[in-house]
N, C-alpha and C positions, 0 to 999 in steps of 0.2 A: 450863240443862242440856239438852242434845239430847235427845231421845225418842228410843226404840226405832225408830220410824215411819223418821223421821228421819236415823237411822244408816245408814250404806251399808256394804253386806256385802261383806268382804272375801275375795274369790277368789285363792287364792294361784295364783301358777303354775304350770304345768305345768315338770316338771323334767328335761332328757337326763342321765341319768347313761352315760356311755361306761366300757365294760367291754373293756380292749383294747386295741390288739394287742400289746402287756406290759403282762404283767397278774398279781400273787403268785398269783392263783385258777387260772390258766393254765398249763398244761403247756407250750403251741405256741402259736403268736401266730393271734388270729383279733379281730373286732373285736364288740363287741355293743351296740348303741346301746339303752338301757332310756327310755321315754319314760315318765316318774309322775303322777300324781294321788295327791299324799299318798304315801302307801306301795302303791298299787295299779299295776300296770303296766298301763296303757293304749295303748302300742303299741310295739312292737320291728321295727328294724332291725339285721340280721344279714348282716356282710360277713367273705368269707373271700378265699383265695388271696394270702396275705402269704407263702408259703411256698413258691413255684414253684420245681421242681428241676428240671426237664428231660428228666425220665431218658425220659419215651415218643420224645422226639427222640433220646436216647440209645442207646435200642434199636437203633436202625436201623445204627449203627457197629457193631455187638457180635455174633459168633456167636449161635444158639441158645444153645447150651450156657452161656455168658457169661449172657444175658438173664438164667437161672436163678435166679442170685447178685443180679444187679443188681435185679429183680422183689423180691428178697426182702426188700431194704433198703426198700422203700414205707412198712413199717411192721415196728416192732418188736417188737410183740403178735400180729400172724398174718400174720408173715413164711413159715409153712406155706402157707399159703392162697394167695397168690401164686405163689408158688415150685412150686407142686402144681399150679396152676390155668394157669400159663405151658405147662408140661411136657403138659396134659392139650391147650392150645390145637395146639402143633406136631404131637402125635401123631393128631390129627384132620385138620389140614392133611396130615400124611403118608400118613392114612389106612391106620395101623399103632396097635396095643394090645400094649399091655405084658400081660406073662403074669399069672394072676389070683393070685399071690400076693403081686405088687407091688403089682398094684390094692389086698390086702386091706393092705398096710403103710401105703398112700399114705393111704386111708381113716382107720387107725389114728392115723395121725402129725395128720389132721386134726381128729379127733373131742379126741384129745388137747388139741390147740390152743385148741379150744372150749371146752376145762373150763378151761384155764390162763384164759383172756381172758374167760371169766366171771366168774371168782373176783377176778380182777384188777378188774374192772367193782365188783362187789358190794362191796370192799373202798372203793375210792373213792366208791362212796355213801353209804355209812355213816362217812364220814370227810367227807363235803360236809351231810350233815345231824347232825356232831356224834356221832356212835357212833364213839371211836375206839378202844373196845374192840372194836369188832366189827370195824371196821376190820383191827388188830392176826390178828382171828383168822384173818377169809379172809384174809390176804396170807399166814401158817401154813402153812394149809391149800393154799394154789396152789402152795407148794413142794414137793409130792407131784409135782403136774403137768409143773411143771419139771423133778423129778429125773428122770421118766419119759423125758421128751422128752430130757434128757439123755444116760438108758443107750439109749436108741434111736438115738438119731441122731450122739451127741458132743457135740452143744451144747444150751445153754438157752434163748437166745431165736434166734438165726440159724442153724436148724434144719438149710437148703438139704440135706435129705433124699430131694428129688425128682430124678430124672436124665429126659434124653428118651427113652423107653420102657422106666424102670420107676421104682427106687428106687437108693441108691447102696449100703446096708447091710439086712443079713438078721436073722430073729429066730430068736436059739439056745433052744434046749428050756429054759437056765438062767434067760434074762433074760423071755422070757414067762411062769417061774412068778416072776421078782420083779414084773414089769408087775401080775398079776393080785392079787399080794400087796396091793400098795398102792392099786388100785381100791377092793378092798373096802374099808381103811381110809379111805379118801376118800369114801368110799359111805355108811357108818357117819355122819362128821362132818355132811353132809349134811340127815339129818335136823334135826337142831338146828338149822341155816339158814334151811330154807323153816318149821318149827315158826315160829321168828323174824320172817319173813317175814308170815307169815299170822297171828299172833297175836297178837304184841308192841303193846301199844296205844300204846306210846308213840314207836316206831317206823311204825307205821302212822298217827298222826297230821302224818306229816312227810308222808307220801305218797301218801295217799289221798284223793281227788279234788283231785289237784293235775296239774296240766299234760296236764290228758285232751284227745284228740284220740282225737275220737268217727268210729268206723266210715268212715263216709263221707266226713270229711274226710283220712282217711289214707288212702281211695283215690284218692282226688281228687288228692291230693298225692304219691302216688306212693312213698311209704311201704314200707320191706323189714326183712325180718331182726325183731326182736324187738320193734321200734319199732313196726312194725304187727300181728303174732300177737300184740301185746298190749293192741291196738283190735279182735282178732276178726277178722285178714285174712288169711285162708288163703293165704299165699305162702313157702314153703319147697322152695328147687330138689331139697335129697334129698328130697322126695319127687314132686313134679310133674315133675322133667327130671333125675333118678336117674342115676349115670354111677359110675365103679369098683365097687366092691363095696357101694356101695347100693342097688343090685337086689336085694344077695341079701340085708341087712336088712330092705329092705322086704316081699319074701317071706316072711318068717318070718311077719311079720302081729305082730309083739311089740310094736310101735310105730306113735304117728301122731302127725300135729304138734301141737305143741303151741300152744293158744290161748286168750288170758283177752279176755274182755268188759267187764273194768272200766274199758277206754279209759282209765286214768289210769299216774303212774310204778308205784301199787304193780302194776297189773298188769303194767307189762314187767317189773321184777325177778322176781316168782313169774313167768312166762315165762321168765327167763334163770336160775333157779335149778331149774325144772324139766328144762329142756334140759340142765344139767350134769349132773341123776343120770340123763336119758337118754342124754347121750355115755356117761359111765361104763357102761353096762350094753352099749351098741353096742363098744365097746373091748371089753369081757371078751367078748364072742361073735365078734368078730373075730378075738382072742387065741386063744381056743378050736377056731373054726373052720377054722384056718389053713390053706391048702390049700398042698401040696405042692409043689415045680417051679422055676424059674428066677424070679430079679428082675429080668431085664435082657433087653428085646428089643432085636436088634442093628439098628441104624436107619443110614441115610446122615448125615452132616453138613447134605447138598443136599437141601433140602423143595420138591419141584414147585409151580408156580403154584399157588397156592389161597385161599379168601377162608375165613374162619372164624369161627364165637364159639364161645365157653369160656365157663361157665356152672359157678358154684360159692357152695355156702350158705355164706359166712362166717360166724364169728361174730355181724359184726353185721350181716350181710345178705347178698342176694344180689351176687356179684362177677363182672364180667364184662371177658373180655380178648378184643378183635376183634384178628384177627392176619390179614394178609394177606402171603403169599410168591410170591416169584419165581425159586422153582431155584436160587439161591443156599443158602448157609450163614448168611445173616442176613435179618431182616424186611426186608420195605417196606415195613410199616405196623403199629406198636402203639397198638393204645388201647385206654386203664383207665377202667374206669368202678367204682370203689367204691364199696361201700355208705351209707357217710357222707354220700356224694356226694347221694346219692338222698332221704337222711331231713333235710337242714338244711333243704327246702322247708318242710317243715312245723314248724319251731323258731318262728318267730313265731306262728301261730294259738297254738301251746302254752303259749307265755309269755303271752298278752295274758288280763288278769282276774283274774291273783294276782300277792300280794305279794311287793315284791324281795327279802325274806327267799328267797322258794321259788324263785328264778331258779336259782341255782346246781344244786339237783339238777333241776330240769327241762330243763336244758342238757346236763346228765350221763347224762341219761337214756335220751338216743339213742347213747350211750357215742360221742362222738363221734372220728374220728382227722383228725384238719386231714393229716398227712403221707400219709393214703392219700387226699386231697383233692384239690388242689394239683394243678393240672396245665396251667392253661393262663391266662391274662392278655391282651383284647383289646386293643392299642395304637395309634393312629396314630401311625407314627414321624416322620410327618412336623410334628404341632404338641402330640403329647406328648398326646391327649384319648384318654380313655378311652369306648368305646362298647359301653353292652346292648346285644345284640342277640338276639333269640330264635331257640329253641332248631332251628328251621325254616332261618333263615338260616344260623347255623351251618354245616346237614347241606349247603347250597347251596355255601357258600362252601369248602368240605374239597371237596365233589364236584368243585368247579371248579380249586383248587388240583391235586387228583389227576390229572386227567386232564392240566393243563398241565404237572406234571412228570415224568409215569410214561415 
């Protein structure tokens, strides 16, 4: 009989399980390569852009006005955000502002959208770690947000609320007291949320010191929107680069960003559950405050030469549209840089050290959108190879393109 001594110890192997790009767990095609030891994740690879649309080459055929619409389609969940943030890029390039009580609806329609894509967010975590009562409740509950953006604007999710220098519909003294009606009852439900949030132990056993990405590596990494105020990093554009009627939120002094130190998922969720009864309270003061006057400043179709960025907190981060004009009625140049875009850097440090049980909500956690992603695919057409190239070459090879075609 062999001895212990003797016996050779068996190391199993190391195991890829591929998550992707279809996939039942999956909304939108992306790919996620899980590398195991036993059930511990020891390294991930995380590839996107299965989903290129086109649409920033698109732009360039399209009116302003057209963009509006098309910008909105990016994404389904804050198709506002786009759509507002396109609108705020030309009127900078024009060098013309919309009257301040468009600014205060465009703000509104925003803030809105935030609570909707929250709730929609909170709903799918508690449906990825098994709570599908709770599940059940915020999807409820986000039908408040909807109905709102509804009586506001006509539609539920493809808002296109935003015109170039203002908005396209007004708020009557009727539907501002139903707006403010249904805050509060939204406002109400809320508590029970973050209670949940913060207390549930067996709910915080899913997500507490799980998928932390500590301080410093979510500057490093470049980190936006809730994925990092909820590593403690001060980056929120309403308040650092404030634009429509967030100046005059910010004046009040009633509000400041919001920010957890627990560097794990449970701190982005109390982060994006805090943010919801902060929309909500920004919406009823904007509602309140309404200022008087016209929605619509009357603008050319033709925007003079000009180079720009557009600068807006989305939901899930900050969203930036560089727009370059040429006196014409349509761009020479769009580009999207989404928030998404920003936070999948840091998806593998987060995943690496816990079990592929917790993959799923550490994935979710940067509420991720693959279709506000999605934008561009290096290829040589000539032998069909795909080449990285950093982020430095890129800015070389666009600069040299432009200048050969302008």
């Amino acid at each position: 009989m062999t001895s212990n001594e003797e016996r050779e110890t068996f190391v199993p192997p190391r195991i890829t399980i591929p998550i992707g790009p279809q996939h039942p767990a999956l909304k939108e095609p992306g790919m996620f390569k899980l590398i195991l030891d036993g059930e511990q994740i020891v390294d991930a690879e995380v590839n996107i852009s299965y989903n290129h649309r086109g649409i920033e080459k698109a732009t360039e055929g399209n009116l302003h006005t057209q963009n509006l619409y098309l910008l909105a389609r990016i994404c389904g969940i804050c198709s506002a955000t786009h759509n507002g943030n396109y609108a705020q890029a030309v009127e900078f390039a024009a060098e013309k502002e919309p009257p301040e009580r468009a600014k205060f609806i465009r703000t509104l329609t925003w803030e809105l959208d935030r609570v909707h894509s929250h709730m929609l967010w909170f709903g799918v975590a508690a449906h990825e770690i098994g709570f599908e009562t709770l599940f059940m409740y915020a999807w409820r509950d986000r039908e408040l947000s909807l109905d709102m953006l509804e009586d506001l604007s006509g539609a539920r999710i493809h808002h296109d609320m935003n015109s170039i220098g203002g908005v396209r519909r007004d708020i009557s003294d009727e539907l501002a007291h139903s707006l403010l009606k249904r805050l509060d009852k939204l406002e109400e439900q809320m508590d029970y949320y973050l209670n949940t949030a913060i207390k549930e132990r067996s709910l915080l056993n899913r997500v507490e010191d799980v998928g932390v990405l500590e301080t410093s590596m979510a500057k490093s990494h470049g980190a936006v929107g809730p994925t990092a105020r909820g590593s403690n990093v001060p980056v929120d554009v309403r308040f650092t680069d404030p634009t429509q009627a967030y100046p005059h939120l910010i004046d009040t002094g009633n509000w400041d960003m919001i920010l957890s130190d627990r560097c794990d998922v449970a701190g982005r969720t109390i982060v994006r559950l805090k943010e919801i009864v902060q929309a909500i309270e920004m919406s009823r003061w904007l509602i309140e405050n309404l200022p008087d006057g016209d929605i619509q400043t009357r603008m050319s179709p033709r925007v003079d030469p000009n180079e720009v960025v557009a600068r807006h907190e989305a939901p899930r981060g900050e969203l930036v549209h560089y727009l370059v004009t040429n006196g014409t009625s349509k761009p020479e140049r769009v580009k999207i840089r989404a928030p998404t875009h920003a936070n999948w850097c840091s998806m593998e440090h987060t995943l690496r050290g816990y079990q592929i049980a917790d993959a799923p909500i550490i994935l979710a956690a940067i509420d991720p959108c693959y279709s506000c992603t999605d934008r561009i695919a290096l290829v040589d057409a000539e032998d069909d190879s795909i080449e990285i190239v950093s982020k430095e070459q890129l800015r070389v090879r666009a600069n040299k393109a432009y200048e050969e075609n302008k």
